[in-house]
N, C-alpha and C positions, 0 to 999 in steps of 0.2 A: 390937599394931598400931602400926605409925610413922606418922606424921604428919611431911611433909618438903613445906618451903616452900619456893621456890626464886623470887629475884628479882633485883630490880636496882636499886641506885642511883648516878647519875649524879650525878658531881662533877667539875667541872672545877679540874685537867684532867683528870682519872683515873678512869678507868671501875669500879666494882667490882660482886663479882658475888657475893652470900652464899647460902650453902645451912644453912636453922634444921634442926635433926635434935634430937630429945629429950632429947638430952645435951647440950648444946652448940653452938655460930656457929662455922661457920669461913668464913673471909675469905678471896677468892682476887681480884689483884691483877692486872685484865688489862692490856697495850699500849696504847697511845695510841694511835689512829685516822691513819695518815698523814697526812693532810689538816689536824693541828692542828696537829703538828710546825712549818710552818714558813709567813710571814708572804706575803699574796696579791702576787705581783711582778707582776702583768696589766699598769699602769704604768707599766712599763719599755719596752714597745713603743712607746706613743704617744712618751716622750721620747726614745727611740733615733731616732724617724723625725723628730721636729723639729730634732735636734741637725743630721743628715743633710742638711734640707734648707737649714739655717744654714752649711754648711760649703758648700754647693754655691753658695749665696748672695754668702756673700764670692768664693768663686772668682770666678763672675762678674764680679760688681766691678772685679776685681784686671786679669782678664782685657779689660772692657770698657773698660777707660782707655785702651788701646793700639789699638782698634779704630776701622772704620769704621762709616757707619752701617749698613752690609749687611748686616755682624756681628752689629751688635744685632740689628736686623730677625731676623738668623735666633736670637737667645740669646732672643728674647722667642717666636717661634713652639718654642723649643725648649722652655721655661715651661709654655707654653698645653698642648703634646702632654705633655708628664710629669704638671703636673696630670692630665690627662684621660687616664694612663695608655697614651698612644702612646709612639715612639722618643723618645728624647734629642740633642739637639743633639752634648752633647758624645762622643756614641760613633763619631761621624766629624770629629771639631774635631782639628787638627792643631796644634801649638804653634806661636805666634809665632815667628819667626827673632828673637833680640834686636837691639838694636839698630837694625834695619831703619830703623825712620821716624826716629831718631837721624840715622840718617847722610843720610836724605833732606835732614833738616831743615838738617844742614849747608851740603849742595849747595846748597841752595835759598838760604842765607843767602852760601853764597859768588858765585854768578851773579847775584845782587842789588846785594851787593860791588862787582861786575866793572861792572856795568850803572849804578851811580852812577857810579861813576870814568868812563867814558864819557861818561856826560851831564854830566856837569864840564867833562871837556876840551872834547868839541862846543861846551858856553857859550863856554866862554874862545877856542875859535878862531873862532865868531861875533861875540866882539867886538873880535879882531883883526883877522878880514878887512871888517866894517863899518865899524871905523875906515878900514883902506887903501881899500876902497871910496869913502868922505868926502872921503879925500883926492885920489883921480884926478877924483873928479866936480866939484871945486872945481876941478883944472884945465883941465879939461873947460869948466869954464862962462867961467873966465878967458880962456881962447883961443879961445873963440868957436866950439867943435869937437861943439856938444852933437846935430848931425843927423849927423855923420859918426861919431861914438866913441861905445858906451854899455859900462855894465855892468851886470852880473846875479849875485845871489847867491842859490846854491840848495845844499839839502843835499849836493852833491858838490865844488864848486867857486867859487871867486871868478873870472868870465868876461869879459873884456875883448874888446869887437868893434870892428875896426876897418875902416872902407870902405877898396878899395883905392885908390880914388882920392885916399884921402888921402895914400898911404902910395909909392904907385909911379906913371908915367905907361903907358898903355896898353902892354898885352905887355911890361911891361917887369920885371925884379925888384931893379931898385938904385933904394933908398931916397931919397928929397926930404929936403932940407935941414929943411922943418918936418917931417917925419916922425923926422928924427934924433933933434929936440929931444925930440919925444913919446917917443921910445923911452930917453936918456938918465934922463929924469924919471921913465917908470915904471921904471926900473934902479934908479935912489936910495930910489925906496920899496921895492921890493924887499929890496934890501941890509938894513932893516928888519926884515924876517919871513924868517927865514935859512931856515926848518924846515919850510917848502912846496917841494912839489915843482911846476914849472914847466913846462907844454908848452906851443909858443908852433904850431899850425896855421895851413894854407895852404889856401884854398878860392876856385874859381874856377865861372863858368854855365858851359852846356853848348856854350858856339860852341867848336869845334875851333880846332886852334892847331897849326901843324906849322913851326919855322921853325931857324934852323941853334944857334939855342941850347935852342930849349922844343920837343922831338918830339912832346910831348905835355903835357894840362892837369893830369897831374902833376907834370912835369916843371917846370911855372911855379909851381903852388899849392906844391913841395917847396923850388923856390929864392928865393921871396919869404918864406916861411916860417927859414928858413937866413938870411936878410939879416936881417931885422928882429932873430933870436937873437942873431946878432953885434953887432950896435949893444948892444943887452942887454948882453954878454960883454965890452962893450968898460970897463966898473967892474969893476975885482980885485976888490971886497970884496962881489960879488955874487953869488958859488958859483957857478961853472959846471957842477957835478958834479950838481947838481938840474936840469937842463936839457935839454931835449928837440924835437925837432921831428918834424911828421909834415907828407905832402900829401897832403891827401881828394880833390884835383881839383875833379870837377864832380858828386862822388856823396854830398855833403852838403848837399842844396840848404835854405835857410831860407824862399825866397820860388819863385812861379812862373818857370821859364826861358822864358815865353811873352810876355813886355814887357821893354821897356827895364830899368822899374822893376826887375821882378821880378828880374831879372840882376844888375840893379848892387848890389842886397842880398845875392846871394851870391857876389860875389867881395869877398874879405873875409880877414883876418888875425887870428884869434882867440888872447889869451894864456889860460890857465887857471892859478890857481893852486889846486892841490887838496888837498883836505882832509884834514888824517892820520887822522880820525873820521870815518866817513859814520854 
């Protein structure tokens, strides 16, 4: 009779498997179990998926320096959906154009440029034409002229208003001997500020006027305007190529055509010197 034991001892890492038989042990040497062979990599997902979301991170970043805030708004809803396993922002994100807000940022810094240098020159021809201002109103106050002559300085122009009664006798367009003077005098400050350009206007009320020199109250307001230029034009060293006239008539009115008053304020000879800056 035989007598045959068959077992098993477990040694790591090697399985073996003996069979006792009455003569003798033999030893049989099985394969290792797949599963010991080689070390658990489960690990490697979680750190693939962090590197992932590090890498998506910095993009961001990179990305959100250049942005506005609408961008973010939408890189942070696009956060919130990918945690929570919705879309991604960036599967419809288009790339930035480079440069873009570069070149804004230029324009921006050059019509700012542009817009100083402007407001420079404005001061500097405010305090040229406040001076010449100073100076007509000082002769203004000298000759006793301050209900007939004023001036006005506003962002278009330095405006010199003259009644005509100072300036001419009824219907008439040839200058008074004190009007000459006034007109010499503002000539010389003139000659002063080379670099304004000069319209000297004619403006008359509404009474009609039909007579063998004036057809009409343009015709008076265009040659009273025309006289007073030339007095002006009568200093060389006053440019006459900056010089102009125009006759408004009776369709500039300052005050009512319905009184004396109101009339005699709009018959009138207005110089402007205008501003190369508005």
């Amino acid at each position: 009779m035989e007598l045959r034991l068959v077992g098993s001892v477990r040694r790591a890492p090697t399985e073996w498997a003996v069979e006792l038989k009455g003569d003798g042990v033999v030893r049989k040497e099985r394969h290792k179990h797949d599963h010991e062979e080689h070390m658990d990599e489960s690990w490697l997902i979680p750190y693939a998926d962090l590197l992932t979301l590090l890498l998506a991170m910095f993009i961001v970043l990179f990305a959100s320096s250049q942005i506005d805030q609408k961008k973010f708004d939408e890189i942070r809803k696009s956060f919130q959906a990918a945690l929570s396993g919705g879309p991604s922002f960036f599967q419809n994100m288009s790339p930035v154009p480079p440069n873009t807000e570069v070149g804004v940022e230029r324009e921006g810094a050059a019509e700012e440029k542009e817009q100083s240098t402007d407001e420079q020159m404005r001061q500097k021809e405010s305090v040229q034409l406040l001076e010449l201002k100073r100076q007509i109103d000082q002769y203004i106050e000298e000759n006793g002229m301050t209900t007939r002559i004023e001036t006005q300085l506003d962002q278009y122009q330095l405006r010199i208003t003259i009644s005509d009664n100072t300036l001419f006798a009824s219907g008439s367009a040839q200058l008074n001997p004190e009007s000459r003077q006034l007109a010499g005098t503002i000539s010389i400050l003139l000659e002063q500020h080379p670099d304004y350009e000069v319209i000297v206007a004619g403006h008359t009320d509404n009474v009609p006027i039909k007579t063998s020199n004036f057809p009409s109250n343009f015709h008076l307001s265009s040659d009273r305007a025309l006289a007073f230029m030339s007095v002006l034009l009568e200093n060389p060293d006053v440019g006459k190529e900056r010089f102009s006239i125009i006759g408004y008539g009776e369709n500039k009115p300052v005050a009512t055509n319905d009184t004396p008053e109101g009339r005699a304020q709009n018959r009138r000879v207005e110089v402007s010197i205008i501003r190369n800056v508005q």
